[in-house]
C-alpha positions as a printed NumPy array, in Angstrom:
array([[  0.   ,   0.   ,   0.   ],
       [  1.142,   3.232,  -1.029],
       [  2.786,   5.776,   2.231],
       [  0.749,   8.709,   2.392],
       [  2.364,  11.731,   4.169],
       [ -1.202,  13.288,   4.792],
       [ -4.06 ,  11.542,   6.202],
       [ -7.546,  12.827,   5.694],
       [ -9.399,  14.549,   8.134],
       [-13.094,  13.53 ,   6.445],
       [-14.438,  12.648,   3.192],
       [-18.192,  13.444,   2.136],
       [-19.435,  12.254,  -1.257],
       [-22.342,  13.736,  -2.812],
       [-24.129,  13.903,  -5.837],
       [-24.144,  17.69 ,  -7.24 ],
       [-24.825,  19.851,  -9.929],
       [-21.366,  20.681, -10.149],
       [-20.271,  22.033, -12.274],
       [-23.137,  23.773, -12.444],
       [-26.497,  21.918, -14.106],
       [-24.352,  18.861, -14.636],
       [-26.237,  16.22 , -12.767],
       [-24.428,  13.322, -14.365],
       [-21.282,  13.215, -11.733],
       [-20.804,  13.074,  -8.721],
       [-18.382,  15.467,  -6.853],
       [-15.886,  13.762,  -4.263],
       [-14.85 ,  15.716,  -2.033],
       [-11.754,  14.997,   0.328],
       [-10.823,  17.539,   3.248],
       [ -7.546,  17.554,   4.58 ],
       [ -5.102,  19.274,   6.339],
       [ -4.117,  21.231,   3.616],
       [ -7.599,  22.261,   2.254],
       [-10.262,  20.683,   0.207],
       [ -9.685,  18.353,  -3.215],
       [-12.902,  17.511,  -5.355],
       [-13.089,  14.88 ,  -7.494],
       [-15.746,  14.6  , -10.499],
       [-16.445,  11.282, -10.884],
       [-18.444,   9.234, -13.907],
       [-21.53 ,   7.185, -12.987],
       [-19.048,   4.193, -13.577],
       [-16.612,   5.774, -11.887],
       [-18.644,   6.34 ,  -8.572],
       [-20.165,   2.66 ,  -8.531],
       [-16.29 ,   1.693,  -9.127],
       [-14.94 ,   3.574,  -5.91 ],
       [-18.714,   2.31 ,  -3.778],
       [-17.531,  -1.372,  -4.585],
       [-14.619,  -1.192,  -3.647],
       [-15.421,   0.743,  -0.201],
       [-17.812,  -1.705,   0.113],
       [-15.597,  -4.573,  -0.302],
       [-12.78 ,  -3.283,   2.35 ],
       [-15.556,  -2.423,   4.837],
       [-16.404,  -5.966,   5.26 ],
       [-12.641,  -6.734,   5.534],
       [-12.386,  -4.065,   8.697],
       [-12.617,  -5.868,  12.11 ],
       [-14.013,  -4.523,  14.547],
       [-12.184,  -1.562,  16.943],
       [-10.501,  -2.603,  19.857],
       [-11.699,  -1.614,  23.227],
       [ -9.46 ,   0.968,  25.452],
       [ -8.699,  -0.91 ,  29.123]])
């Protein structure tokens, strides 16, 4: 897996108008220490990147408990 010096603070996805009356993508958006990337994605795109969240979700065990 790929080192990443900056880890994300949030990421929202939504489906927008942007740029504007463009419904066919969807804007992702990542926020970070350094500010705020968007990301138009393709229909195929976005079901592309939901997969594959979807598939590494089911991989994540659970959080461990603080003593």
């Amino acid at each position: 897996m790929t080192q990443r010096s900056i880890s994300a603070n949030f990421v929202t996805a939504f489906a927008t108008g942007w740029p504007e009356n463009q419904p066919d993508v969807l804007i992702l958006s990542l926020t970070t220490q350094n500010g705020v990337q968007d990301f138009a994605l393709t229909k195929e795109q976005a079901l592309l990147v939901a997969k594959t969240m979807k598939r590494t979700a089911t991989q994540l065990v659970a959080p461990k408990r603080q003593a």
